[in-house]
N, C-alpha and C positions, 0 to 999 in steps of 0.2 A: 241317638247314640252317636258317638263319635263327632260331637257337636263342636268341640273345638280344635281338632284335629282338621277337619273339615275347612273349618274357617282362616287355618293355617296357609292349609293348599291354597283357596283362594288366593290370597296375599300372595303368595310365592307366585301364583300364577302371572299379576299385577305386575312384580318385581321382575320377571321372564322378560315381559314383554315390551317394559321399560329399558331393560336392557338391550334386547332386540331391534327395538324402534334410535335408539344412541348410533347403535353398531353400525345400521342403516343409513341414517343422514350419515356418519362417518363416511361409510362407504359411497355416500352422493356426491356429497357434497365438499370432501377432504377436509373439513373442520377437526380438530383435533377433539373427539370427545372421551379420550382415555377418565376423564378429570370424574365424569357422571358415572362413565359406567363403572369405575371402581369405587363409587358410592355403594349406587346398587346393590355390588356385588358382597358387599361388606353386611348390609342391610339381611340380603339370604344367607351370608354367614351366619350370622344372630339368630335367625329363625329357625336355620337347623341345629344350631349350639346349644340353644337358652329356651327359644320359645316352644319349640315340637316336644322336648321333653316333659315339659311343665301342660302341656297341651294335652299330651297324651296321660297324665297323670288326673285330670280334668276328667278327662271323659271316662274313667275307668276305675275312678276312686268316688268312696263315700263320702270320707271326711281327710282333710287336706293342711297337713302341721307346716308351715314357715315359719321357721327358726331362725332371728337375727342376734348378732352378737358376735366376738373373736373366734367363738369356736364351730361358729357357721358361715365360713369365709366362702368367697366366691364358687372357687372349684376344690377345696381342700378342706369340707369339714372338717373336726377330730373327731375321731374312731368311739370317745366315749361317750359325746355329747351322742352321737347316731345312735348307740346303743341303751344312751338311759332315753331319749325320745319312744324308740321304738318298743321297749319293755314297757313304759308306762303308758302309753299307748294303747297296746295288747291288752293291760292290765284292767285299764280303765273300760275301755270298748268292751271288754268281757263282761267286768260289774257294772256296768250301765244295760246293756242288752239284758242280761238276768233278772237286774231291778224292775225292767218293762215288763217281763212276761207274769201272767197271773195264771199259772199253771201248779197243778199238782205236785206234789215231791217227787213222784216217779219222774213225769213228765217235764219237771224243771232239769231233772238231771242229766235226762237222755239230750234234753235242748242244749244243758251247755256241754257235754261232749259232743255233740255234732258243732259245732260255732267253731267256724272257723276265720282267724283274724290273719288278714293277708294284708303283707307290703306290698303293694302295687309298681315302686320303684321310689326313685328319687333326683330330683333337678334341681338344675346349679341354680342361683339369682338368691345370695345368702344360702339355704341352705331349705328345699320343701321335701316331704315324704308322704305320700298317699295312701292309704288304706282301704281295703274296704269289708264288710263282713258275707262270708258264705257258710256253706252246709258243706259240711264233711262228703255226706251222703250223694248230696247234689254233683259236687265235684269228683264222684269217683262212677259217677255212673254212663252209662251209653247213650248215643243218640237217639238208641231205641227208647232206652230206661226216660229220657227227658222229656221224650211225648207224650208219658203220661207222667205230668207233674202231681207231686202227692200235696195236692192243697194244706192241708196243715204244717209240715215242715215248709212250704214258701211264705205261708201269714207270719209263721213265727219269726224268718228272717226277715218279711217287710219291717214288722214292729221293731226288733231292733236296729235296722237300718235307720229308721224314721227315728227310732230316737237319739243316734246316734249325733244324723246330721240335726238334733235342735241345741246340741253343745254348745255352736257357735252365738246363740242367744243368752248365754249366763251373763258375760262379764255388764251388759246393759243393765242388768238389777244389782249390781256389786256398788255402792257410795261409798263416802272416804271411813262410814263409822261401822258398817255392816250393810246387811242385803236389805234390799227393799221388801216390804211385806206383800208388794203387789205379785211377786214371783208363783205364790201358791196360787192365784188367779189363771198361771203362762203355764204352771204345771202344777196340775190338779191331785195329783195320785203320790203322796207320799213319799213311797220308795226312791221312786226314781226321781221326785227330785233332790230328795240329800246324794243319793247316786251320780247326780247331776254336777250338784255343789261339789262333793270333793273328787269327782273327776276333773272340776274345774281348779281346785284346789292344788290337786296332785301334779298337773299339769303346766298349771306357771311355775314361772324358774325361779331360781334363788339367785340366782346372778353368779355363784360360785360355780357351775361348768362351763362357762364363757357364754351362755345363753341371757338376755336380756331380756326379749321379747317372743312370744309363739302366737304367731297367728291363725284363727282355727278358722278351715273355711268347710261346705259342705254344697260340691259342686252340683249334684242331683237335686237340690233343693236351691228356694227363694231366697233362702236365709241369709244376712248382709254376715261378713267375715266379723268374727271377735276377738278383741285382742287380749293378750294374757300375759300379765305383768308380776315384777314381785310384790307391787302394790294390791292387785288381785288377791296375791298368796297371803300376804299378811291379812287383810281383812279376813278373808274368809277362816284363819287360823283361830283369828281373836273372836270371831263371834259365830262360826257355824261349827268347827270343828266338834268344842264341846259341849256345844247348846244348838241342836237341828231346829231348821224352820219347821215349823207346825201349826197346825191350827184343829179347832175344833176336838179339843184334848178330853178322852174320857181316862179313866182308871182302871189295871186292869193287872193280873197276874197270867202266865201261859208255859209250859212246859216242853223240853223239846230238846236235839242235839245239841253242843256246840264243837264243832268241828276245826275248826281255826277265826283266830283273830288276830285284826289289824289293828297293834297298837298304837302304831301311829296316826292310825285316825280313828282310833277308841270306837272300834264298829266291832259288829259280829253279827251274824248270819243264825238265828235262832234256828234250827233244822225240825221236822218233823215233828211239827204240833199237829195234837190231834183236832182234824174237821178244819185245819187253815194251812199247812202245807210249811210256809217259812217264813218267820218275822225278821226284816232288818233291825237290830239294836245297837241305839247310842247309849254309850256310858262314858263318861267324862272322868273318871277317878279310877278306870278299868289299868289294874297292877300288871304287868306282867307274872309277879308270883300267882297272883289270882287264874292267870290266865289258865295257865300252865296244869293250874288243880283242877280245871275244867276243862279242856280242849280231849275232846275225845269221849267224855262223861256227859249225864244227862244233866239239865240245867233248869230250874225254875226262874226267871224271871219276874218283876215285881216295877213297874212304874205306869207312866202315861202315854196312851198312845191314840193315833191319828188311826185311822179307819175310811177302807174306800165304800162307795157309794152301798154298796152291798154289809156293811157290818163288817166288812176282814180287816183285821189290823194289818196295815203296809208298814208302821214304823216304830217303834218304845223308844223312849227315852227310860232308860234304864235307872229305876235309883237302887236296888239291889237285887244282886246275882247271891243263890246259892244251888249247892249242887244238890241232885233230886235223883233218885236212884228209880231208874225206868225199867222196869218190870217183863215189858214186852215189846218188840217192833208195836211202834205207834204208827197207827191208818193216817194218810196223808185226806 
């Protein structure tokens, strides 16, 4: 912990004593060394300006957005670019972390009201913002309450953590025509990787807020930084948006809530099927009038779907919705 923060002081320390050693022969030997030591001193300016911020963002964050472009200027982002970064951000970290967990419907839901997505801060050099995910529960409790850690609520945040920082791994399988097939290979489990896709989707710019480029980094982990372009956003628009990566496709119908939908990325969140808990569904021709007749109402589903190692479906591809009048609370 506190690994480049650390390595900070080092340096500074380096930069002390070079200063120090200037000041000395100065004072030996009358040489004029004004010339060095206001190098130096310029050098620890930057390091506590620019580099201690981003330092301290390092060591304290998950996953790590640098944003270049006019509207992530030096020391003056704008106010709106900060605010669509850090909403979709939130947004995405939430439905990624959910995507991962393979929990019951009770037990998904207590998870994602506990998840909590924190700003960590933000540093100047373009424009970086830090994130990281914690436990509601975790953060309100005492130092008595933390010596006995509730092992399940901590697995649940590793996992999403962990999936968090493998974000930065998408844009390596993104080519000029579509995604590489090898991706289902890098993430195995269905859900999370369309979860994957269009948080990575969501996340490159349009170039219309003054953002050009987002670089996603994930400083807890090995993982090399990936960059996020609107060349990213269009492939993945034309070829994963309405047609999810898949493999291994069986046939299948399933019944269950639908509570809200994202039209713009033609998804929905199948709720409370019985004996599997929640299906993620693509549907590519999903109306908003349609939506509308269903949000809220129970829903049959009807397409192909991917399935984890256990028989549970993690993803449909939807080829028709209609509504299904649900009788009773269905057992998760």
């Amino acid at each position: 912990m506190d690994n480049a923060v650390n390595s900070l002081h080092q340096r500074t320390n380096i930069l002390f004593g070079q200063i120090a050693q200037a000041m000395q022969a100065q004072a030996s030997t009358g040489m004029d060394m004004s010339g060095f030591i206001a190098v130096y001193q310029k050098k620890l300016q930057q390091v506590y300006s620019e580099d201690l911020p981003l330092a301290m963002l390092r060591d304290s964050s998950d996953i790590i957005l640098h944003a270049e472009g006019p509207a992530a200027r030096h020391h003056a982002a704008g106010t709106s670019a900060v605010a669509w970064l850090c909403q979709e951000a939130e947004r995405r970290i939430r439905q990624l972390g959910m995507a991962a967990l393979k929990l019951g419907q009770s037990s998904l839901n207590a998870a994602e009201k506990d998840l909590r997505v924190l700003l960590n801060g933000l540093a100047p050099g373009s424009l970086y913002l830090g994130f990281s995910v914690d436990s509601a529960i975790r953060m309100a409790a005492t130092q008595d309450d933390l010596a006995i850690e509730n092992t399940g609520e901590m697995m649940v945040i590793t996992t999403i953590r962990d999936t968090v920082r493998s974000l930065p791994r998408v844009p390596t399988f993104v080519g000029d025509e579509g995604v590489h097939a090898e991706i289902t290979e890098e993430f195995t489990d269905a859900e999370t990787r369309d979860a994957m896709l269009m948080a990575a989707y969501h996340l490159s710019p349009t170039g219309k807020r003054g953002i050009h480029t987002i670089e996603i980094s994930a400083p807890g982990s090995h993982e090399k930084a990936g960059s996020f372009t609107n060349r990213e956003r269009t492939v993945l628009r034309e070829s994963v948006v309405r047609s999810p990566v898949m493999r291994n496709l069986r046939h299948g119908d399933f019944v269950g809530q639908l509570r809200e939908v994202d039209l713009d990325a033609q998804r929905f969140t199948l709720r409370d099927v019985p004996g599997i808990g929640s299906i993620r569904c693509v549907m590519g021709d999903l109306s908003a009038d349609t939506a509308r007749k269903l949000i809220g109402h129970g829903a049959r589903v009807f397409g192909e779907y991917e399935a984890d190692r256990d028989g549970r479906p993690r993803l449909i591809r939807v080829a028709h919705v209609e509504p299904y009048q649900v009788q009773t609370k269905l057992a998760c």
